[in-house]
N, C-alpha and C positions, 0 to 999 in steps of 0.2 A: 720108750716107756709111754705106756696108755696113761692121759688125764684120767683123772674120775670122773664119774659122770657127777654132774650140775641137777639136780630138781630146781626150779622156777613156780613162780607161785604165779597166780593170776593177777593180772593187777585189779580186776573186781575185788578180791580176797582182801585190802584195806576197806574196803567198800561194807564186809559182815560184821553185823553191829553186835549182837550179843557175844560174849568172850568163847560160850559152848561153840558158838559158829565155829569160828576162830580154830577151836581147837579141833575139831570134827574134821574141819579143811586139814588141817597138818595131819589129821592121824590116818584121810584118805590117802594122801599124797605120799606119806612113805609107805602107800602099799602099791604104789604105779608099778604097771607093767605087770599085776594080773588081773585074772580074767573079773574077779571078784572077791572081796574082801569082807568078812563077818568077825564082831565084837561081841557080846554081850553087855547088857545097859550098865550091870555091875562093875566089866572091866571096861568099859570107857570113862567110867563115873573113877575107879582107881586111877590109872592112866592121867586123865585129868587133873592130879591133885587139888579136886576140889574140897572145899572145907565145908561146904554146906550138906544141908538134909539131903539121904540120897533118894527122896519119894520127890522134894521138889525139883533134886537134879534131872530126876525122870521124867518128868510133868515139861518140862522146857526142853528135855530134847526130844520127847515125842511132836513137839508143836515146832521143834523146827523142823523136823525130818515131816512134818505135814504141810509145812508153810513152803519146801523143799520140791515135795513132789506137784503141789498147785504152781510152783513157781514164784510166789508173793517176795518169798526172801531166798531167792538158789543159793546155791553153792558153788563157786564156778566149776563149769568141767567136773561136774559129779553129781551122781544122784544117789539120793539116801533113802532106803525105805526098811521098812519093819518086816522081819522074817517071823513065820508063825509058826513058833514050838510045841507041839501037840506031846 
């Protein structure tokens, strides 16, 4: 009988200070092994069960997904950027 497979986290991933990091890293990581994975700010903001405003849940993960792509604050082993819904 096959183990299951294992996910590992990055040990940077103790290293992401805001808690949205955090969660953004775990909700990339169980989508390993495709090519590309897309959310909506609504359902990551559900997802999340955060309890706060969801305009300032927005406001903070647009600045990480910006802080992200400059690299000030990465993600290990992921990159995050905004898709444009027309």
């Amino acid at each position: 009988m096959k183990s299951p497979a294992v996910l590992t986290v990055h040990p940077e991933y103790f290293l992401i200070e805001p808690g949205i990091g955090r969660f953004l890293y775990r909700l990339a990581r169980r989508a390993a092994g495709k090519a590309r994975a897309k959310w909506s700010f609504q359902t990551i903001y559900e997802r999340s069960g955060s309890t706060g405003d969801f305009k300032k849940f927005t406001f903070n993960l647009r600045r990480l997904i910006k802080a992200n792509a400059c690299r000030n604050a990465p993600l290990p082993s992921w990159r995050a950027s905004l898709a444009r819904c027309w």
